[in-house]
C-alpha positions as CSV (number, residue, x, y, z in Angstrom):
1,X,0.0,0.0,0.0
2,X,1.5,3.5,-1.0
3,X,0.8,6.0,1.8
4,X,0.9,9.5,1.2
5,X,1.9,12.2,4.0
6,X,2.6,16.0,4.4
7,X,6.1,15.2,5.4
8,X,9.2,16.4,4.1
9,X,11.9,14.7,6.3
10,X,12.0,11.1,4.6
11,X,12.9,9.8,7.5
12,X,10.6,6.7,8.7
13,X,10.6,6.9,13.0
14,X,7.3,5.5,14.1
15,X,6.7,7.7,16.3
16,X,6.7,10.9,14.0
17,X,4.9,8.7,11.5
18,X,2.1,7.9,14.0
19,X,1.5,11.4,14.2
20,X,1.6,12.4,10.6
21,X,0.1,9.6,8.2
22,X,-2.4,10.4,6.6
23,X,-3.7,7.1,5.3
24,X,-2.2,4.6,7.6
25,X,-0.7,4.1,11.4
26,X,2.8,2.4,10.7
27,X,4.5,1.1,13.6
28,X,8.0,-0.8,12.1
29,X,10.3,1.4,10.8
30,X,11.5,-2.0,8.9
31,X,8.4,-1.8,6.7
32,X,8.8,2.0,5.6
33,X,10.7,2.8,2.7
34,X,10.3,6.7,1.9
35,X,10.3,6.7,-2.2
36,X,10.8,10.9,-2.4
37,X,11.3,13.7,0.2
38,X,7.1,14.6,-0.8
39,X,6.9,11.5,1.5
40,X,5.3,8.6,-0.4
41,X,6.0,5.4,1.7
42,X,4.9,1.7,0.8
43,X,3.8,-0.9,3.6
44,X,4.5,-4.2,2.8
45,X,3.1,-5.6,5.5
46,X,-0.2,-4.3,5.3
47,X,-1.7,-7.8,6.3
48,X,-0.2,-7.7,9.5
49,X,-1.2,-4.3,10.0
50,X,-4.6,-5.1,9.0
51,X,-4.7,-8.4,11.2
52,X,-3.5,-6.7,14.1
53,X,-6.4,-3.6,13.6
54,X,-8.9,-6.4,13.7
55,X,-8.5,-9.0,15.4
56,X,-8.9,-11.6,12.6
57,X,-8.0,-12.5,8.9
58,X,-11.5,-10.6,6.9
59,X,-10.7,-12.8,4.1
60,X,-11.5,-16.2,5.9
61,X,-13.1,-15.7,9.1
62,X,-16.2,-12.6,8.5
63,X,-18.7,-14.4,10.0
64,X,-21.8,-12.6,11.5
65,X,-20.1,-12.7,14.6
66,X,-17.5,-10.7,13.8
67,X,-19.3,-8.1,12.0
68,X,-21.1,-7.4,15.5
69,X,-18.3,-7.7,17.7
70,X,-16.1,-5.0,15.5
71,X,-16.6,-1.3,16.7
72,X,-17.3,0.8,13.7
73,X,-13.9,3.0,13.9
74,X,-11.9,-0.4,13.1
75,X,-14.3,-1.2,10.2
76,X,-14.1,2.7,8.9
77,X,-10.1,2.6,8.9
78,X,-10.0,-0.3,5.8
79,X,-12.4,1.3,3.1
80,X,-10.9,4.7,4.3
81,X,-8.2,6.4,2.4
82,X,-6.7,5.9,-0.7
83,X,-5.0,3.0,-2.4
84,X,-2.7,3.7,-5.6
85,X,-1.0,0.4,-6.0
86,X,-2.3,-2.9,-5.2
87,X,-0.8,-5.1,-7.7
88,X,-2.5,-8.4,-6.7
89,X,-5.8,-6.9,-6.2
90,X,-5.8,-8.7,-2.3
91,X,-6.0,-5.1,0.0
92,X,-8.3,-4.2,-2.8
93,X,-11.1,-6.9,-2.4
94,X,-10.6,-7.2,1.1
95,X,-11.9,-3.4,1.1
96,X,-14.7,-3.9,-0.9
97,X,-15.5,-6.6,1.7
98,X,-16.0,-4.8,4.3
99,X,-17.2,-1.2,2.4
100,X,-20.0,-2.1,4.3
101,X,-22.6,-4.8,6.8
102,X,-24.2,-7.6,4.7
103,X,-27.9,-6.6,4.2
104,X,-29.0,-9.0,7.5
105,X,-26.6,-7.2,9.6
106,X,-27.4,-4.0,8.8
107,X,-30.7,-4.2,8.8
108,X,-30.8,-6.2,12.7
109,X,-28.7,-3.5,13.4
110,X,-31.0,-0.3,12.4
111,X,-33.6,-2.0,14.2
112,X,-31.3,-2.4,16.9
113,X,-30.7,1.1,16.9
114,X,-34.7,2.4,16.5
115,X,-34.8,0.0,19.9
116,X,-32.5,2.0,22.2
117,X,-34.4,4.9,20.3
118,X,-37.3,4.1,21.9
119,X,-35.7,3.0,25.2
120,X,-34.4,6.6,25.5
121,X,-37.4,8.7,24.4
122,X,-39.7,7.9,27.2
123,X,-37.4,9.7,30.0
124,X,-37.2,12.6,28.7
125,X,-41.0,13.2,29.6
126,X,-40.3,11.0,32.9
127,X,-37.4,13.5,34.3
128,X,-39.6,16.5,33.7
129,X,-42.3,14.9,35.4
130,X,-39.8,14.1,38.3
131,X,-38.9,18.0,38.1
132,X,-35.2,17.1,37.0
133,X,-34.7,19.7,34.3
134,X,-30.4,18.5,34.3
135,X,-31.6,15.2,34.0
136,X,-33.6,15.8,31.3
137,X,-30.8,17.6,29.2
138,X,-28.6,14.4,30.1
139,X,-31.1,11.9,28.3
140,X,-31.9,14.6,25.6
141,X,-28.1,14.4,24.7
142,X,-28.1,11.3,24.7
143,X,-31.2,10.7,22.6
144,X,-29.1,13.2,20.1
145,X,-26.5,10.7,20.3
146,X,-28.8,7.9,19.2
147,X,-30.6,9.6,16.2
148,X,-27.5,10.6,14.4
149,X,-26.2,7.2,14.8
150,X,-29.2,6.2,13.1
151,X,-28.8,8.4,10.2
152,X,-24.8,7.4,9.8
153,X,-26.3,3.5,9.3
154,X,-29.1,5.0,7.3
155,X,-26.7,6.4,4.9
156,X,-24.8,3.2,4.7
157,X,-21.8,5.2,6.7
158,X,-19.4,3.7,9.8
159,X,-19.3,6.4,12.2
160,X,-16.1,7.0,14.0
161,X,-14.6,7.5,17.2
162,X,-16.5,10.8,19.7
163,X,-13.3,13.0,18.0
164,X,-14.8,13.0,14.5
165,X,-18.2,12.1,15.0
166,X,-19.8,15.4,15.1
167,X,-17.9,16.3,12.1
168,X,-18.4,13.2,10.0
169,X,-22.5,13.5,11.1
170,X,-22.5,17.3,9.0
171,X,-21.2,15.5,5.9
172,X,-24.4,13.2,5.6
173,X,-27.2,14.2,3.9
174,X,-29.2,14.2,6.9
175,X,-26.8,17.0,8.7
176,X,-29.2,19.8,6.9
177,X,-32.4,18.8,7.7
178,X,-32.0,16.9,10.8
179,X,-29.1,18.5,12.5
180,X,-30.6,22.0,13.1
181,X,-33.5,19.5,15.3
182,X,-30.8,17.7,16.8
183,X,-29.2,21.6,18.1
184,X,-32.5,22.4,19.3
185,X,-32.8,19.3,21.7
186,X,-29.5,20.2,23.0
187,X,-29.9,24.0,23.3
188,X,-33.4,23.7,24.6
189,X,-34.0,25.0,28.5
190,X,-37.0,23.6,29.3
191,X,-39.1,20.5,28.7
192,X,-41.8,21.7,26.4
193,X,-38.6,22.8,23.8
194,X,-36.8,19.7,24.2
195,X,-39.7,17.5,23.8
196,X,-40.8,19.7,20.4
197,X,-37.5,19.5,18.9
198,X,-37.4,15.4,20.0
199,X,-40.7,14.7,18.4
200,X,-39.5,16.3,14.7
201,X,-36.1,14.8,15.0
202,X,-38.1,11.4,15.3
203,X,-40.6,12.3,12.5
204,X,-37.8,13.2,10.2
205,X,-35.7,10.0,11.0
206,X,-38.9,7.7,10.3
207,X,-39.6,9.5,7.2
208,X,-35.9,8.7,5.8
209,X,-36.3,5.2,7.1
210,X,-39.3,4.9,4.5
């Protein structure tokens, strides 16, 4: 795999390249080999690297299991990035593998997700019945949480790790319709707000679900 980075120094420390790649975390020096000082490196042990980020070989053992038991930031680092070389075709098809959840899976999982939906929507008219106004904002944030992990496996998309997620979430279609509802939940300052702003987040997110 040819790996592209910002750096100039040609120099292949793990360290600095942990901090710096772009496309790839490399941790053996022995497996960098820096091809210009634009810094264009090639991994050719991307299976170990790959093995180690996982947990298991994709190509042999990608049962439905192990689609449920990865977190969606390991799954987002293989389709993400670029690839300019892959002579054998191997890192290619391995990516297309696991672009994206078999159809099962995916689905299980969106109704999965609708689930803890509804688990969550409840309390937020329970804590302002129990006068809890802070608790109320706590389970409205975290209904947020929910809904626009609903519309990331709506759109077919592995969200990623709390860092990025807000920022990956204004890229999906959904950001402009639903994420102005989503701000309202958590800017709201009473119940009758929150619950408003809930109630058309949820009507939106059913409508896209049709």
């Amino acid at each position: 795999r040819v790996l592209r980075t910002t750096l100039g120094d040609p120099g292949c420390k793990s360290s600095l390249l942990n901090r710096r790649l772009s496309l790839w975390h490399m941790r053996s020096s022995e497996d960098c080999r820096p091809t210009s000082r634009n810094g264009l490196y090639v991994s050719s042990s991307w299976k170990q690297a790959l093995l180690r980020q996982l947990g298991f070989d994709p190509r042999t053992d990608l049962t439905t299991a192990r689609w449920l038991g990865l977190s969606q930031q390991r799954l987002l680092h293989v389709p993400a990035g670029a690839v300019f070389r892959d002579d054998t075709g191997e890192l290619t098809a391995i990516r297309k593998r696991l672009h994206w959840y078999p159809r099962d899976v995916w689905l299980w999982m969106m109704a999965a997700q609708w689930h803890l939906v509804g688990n969550a929507e409840p309390l937020i008219g329970r804590t302002a019945e129990a006068s809890d106004p802070r608790g109320s904002a706590l389970v409205g944030a975290a209904l947020v949480r929910l809904m626009m992990q609903l519309c990331f496996l709506q759109e077919r998309r592995y969200w990623p790790y709390a860092k990025w997620f807000g920022t990956a979430f204004s890229r999906l279609d959904a950001a402009s319709t639903l994420g102005p509802l989503l701000d309202a939940i958590l800017a709201a300052r009473d119940h009758p707000t929150r619950e408003e702003s809930m109630i058309r987040a949820l009507q939106g997110l059913a409508h896209r679900h049709h």
